[in-house]
C-alpha positions as CSV (number, residue, x, y, z in Angstrom):
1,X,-12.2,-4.8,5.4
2,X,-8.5,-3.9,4.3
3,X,-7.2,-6.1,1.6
4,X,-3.6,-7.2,0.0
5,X,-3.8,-8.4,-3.4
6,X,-0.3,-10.1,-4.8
7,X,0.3,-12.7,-7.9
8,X,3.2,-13.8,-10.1
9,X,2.7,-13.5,-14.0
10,X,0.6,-16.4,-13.8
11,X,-2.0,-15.2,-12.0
12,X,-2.4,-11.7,-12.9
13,X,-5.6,-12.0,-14.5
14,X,-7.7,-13.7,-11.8
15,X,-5.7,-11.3,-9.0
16,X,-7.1,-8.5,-11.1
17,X,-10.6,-9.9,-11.4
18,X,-11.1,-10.6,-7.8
19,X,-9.6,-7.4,-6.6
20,X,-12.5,-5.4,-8.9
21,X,-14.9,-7.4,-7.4
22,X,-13.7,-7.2,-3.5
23,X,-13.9,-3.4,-4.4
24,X,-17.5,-3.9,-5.1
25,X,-18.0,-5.6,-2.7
26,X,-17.2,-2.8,-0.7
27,X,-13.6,-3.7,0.5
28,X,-10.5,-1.3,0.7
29,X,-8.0,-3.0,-1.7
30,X,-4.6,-2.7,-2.2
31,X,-2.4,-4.2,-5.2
32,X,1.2,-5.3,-4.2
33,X,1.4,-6.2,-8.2
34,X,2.6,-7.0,-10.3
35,X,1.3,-4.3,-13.1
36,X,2.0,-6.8,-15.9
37,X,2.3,-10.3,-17.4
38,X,6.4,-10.4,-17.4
39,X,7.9,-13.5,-15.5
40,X,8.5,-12.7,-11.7
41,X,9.1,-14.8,-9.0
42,X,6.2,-15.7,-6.4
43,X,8.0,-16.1,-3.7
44,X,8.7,-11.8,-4.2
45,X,5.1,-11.0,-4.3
46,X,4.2,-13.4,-1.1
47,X,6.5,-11.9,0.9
48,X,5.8,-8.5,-0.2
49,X,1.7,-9.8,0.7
50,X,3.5,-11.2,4.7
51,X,5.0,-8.0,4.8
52,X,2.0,-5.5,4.3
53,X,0.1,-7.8,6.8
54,X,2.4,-7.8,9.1
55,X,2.4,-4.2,9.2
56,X,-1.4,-4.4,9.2
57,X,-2.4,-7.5,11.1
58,X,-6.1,-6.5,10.9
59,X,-6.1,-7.0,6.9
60,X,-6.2,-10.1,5.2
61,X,-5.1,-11.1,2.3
62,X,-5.5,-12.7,-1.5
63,X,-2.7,-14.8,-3.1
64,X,-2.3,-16.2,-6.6
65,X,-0.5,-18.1,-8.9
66,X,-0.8,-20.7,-11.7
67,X,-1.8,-23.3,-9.2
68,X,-2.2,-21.1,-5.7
69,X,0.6,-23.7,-4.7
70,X,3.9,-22.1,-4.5
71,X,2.6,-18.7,-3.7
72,X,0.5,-20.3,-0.2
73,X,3.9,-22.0,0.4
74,X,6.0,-18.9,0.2
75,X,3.1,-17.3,2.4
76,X,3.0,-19.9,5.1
77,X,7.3,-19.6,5.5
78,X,6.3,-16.6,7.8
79,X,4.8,-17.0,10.9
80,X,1.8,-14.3,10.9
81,X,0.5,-16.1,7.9
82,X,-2.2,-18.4,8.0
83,X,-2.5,-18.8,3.7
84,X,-5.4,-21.6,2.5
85,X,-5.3,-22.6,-0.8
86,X,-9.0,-23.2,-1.8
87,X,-10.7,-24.4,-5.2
88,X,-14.6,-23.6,-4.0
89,X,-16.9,-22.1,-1.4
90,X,-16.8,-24.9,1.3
91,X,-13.2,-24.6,1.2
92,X,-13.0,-21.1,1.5
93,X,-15.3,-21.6,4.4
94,X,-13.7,-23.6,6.2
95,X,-10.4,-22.0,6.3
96,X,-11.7,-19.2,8.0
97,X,-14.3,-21.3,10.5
98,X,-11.5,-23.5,11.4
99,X,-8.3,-22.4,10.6
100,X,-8.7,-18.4,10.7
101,X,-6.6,-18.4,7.8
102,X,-6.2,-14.7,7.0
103,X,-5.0,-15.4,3.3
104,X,-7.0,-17.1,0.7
105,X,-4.6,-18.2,-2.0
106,X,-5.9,-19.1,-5.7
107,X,-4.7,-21.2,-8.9
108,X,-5.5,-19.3,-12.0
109,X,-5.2,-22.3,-14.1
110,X,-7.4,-24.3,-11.7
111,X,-10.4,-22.4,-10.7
112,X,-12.8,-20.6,-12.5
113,X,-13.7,-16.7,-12.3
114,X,-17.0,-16.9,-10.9
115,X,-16.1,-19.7,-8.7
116,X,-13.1,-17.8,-7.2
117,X,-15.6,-14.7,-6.5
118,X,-17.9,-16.8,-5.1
119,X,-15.1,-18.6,-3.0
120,X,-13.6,-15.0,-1.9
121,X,-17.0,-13.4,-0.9
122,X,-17.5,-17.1,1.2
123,X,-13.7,-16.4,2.8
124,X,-14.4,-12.3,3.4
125,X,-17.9,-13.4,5.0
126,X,-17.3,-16.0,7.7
127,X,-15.8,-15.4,10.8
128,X,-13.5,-17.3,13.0
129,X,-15.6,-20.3,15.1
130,X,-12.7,-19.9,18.0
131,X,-13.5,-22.3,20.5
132,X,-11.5,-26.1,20.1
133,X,-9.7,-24.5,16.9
134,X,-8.1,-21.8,19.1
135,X,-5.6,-23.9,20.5
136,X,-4.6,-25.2,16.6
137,X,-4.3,-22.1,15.6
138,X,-2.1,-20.7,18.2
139,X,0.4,-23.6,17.9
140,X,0.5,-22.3,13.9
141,X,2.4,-19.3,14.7
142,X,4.3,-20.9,18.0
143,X,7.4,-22.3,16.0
């Protein structure tokens, strides 16, 4: 699977960590940045993330920022993106069962390493259930 990888300063370190590990997980990454810890704005690096999938609509992507909040919000401003912000597996689950979310967004200062790779293999692994969600979905992207 394709992959977008984009953070502010704030969440460079897990962005970096769970884009080495969707590499060995076998996925073809991509890092929108940014390359170090100087202060940049989130909103930047989200839309830089909406604009690579919109260009790509098979990829999905991987957010993060110091609490995964105002990086999923800049994400879910365009219509294409469906951005969950999850803290564990059944979350992570769950937004791609239910809500085919094709971003997973992260807090760095509110999840752990492991528990983010764990959460991000559970995201990359489960498939969209269709069926009565297809209809919630839809009605995501229809305003």
């Amino acid at each position: 699977m394709k992959l977008f990888f984009a953070s502010d300063h704030a969440g460079l370190n897990l962005r970096r960590a769970l884009l080495e590990h969707a590499a060995e997980l076998g996925h073809s990454v991509t890092d929108l940045g940014p390359t170090d810890g100087e202060s940049v704005d989130y909103p930047d690096f989200a839309n830089a993330l909406a604009d690579a999938l919109a260009d790509d609509p098979e990829a999905q992507g991987v957010a993060v920022c110091g609490s995964g909040i105002g990086i999923s919000i800049a994400l879910n401003r365009h219509r294409h993106v469906r951005a969950a912000l999850v803290r564990d597996v059944t979350g992570a689950t769950l937004a791609r069962r239910h809500n085919d979310a094709n971003v997973v967004a992260f807090g760095e200062r509110l999840i752990g390493i492991e528990t983010a790779k764990d959460a991000l293999a559970a995201f990359l692994g489960t498939a969209f259930e269709g069926g009565r969600h297809e209809r919630r979905v839809a009605k995501l992207s229809s305003r």
